[in-house]
C-alpha positions in Angstrom: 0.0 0.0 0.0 1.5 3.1 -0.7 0.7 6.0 1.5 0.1 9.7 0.2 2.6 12.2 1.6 0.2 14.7 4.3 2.0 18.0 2.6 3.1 18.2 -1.2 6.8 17.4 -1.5 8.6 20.6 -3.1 10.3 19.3 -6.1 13.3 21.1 -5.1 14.8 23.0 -2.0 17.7 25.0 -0.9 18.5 25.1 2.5 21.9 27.6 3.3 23.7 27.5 6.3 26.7 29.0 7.4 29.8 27.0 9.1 31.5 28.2 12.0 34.4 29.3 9.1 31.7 31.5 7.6 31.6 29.6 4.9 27.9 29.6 3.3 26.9 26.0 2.3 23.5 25.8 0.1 22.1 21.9 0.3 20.1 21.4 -2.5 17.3 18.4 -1.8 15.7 17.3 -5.4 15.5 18.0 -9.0 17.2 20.8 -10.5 15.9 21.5 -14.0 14.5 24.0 -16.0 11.3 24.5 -13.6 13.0 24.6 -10.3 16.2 26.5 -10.7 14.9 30.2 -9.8 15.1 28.5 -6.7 19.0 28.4 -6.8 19.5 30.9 -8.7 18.3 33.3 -6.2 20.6 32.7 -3.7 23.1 32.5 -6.2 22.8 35.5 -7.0 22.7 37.4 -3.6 25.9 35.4 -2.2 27.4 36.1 -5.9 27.8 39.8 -5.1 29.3 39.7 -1.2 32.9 39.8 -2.0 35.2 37.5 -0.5 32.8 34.3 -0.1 33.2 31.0 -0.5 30.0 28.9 -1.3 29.6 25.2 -0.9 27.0 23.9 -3.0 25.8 20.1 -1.6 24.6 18.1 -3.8 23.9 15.0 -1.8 20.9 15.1 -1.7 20.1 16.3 -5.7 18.1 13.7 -7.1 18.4 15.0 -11.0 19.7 17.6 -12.8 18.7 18.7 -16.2 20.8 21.1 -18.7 19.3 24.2 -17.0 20.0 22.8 -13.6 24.2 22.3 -15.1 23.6 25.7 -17.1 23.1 27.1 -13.4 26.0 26.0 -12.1 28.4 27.5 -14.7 26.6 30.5 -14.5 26.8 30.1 -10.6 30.8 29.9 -11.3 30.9 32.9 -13.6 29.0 35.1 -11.1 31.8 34.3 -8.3 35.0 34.3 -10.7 33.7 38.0 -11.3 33.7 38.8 -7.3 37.1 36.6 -6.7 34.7 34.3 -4.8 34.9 30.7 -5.0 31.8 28.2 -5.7 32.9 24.5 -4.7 31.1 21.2 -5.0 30.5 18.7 -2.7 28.9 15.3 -2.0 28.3 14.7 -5.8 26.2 11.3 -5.8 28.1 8.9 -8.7 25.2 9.5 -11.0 25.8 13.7 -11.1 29.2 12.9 -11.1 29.4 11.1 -13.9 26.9 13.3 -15.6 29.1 16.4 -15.0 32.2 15.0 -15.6 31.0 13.7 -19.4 29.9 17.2 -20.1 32.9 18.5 -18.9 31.9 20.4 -16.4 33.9 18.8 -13.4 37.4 20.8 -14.7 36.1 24.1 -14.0 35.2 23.1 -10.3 36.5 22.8 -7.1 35.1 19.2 -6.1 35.3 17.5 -3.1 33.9 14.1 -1.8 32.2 15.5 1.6 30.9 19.3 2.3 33.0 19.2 5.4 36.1 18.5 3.3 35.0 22.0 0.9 34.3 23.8 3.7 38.1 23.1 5.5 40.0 23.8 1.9 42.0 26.6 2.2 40.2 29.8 0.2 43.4 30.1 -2.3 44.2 26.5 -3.4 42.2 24.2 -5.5 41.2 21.1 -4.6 42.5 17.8 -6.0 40.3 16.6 -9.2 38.2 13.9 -9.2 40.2 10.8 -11.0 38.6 9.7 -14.4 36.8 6.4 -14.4 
């Protein structure tokens, strides 16, 4: 029997946070595609123009993402490169991995395997790049 959720489930949310470093960390939670991005590209947008920021972008828990959704995250990129900011990746499941490294999208990043890792990187370095498979 399968049980109907009591509230409608949002097909995407964005949930920031800030460490203790003051780093801002933005876990996204569902599908990211052409009708749900607004929702990250809002905040995006606001954090794109602080100067000095670092954003960590989870995406453990991102259940799809559609060429708008990866169009968004280069224009995410852009946005900070302008400010000298710095927009990292973290928690990539092995199915958006794989995605973004075929479109070449990985090499512009800074990816790491856990958000805890992206937030502790030093604000000047890159990190190590994710091996090809």
């Amino acid at each position: 029997m399968v049980k109907k959720p009591k509230a409608p489930v949002a097909p995407l949310s964005v949930m920031p946070w800030t460490s203790a470093d003051g780093v801002t960390v933005l876990t996204v939670i569902g599908d990211l595609d052409f009708y749900t991005a607004l929702l990250l590209r809002t905040p995006l947008l606001q954090l794109a123009s602080t100067p000095s920021t670092v954003v960590v972008l989870d995406l453990a828990g991102l259940s799809f993402i559609d060429s708008t959704g990866v169009g968004l995250l280069i224009f995410g990129f852009k946005r900070a490169r302008k400010k000298d900011n710095r927009l990292r990746l973290a928690a990539l499941s092995p199915w958006t991995s794989d995605l973004l490294h075929h479109m070449g999208v990985l090499k512009i990043f800074d990816v790491f395997e856990t958000v805890e890792q992206a937030i502790a990187h030093p604000s000047g370095t890159q990190s190590p790049r994710p091996t090809d498979s």
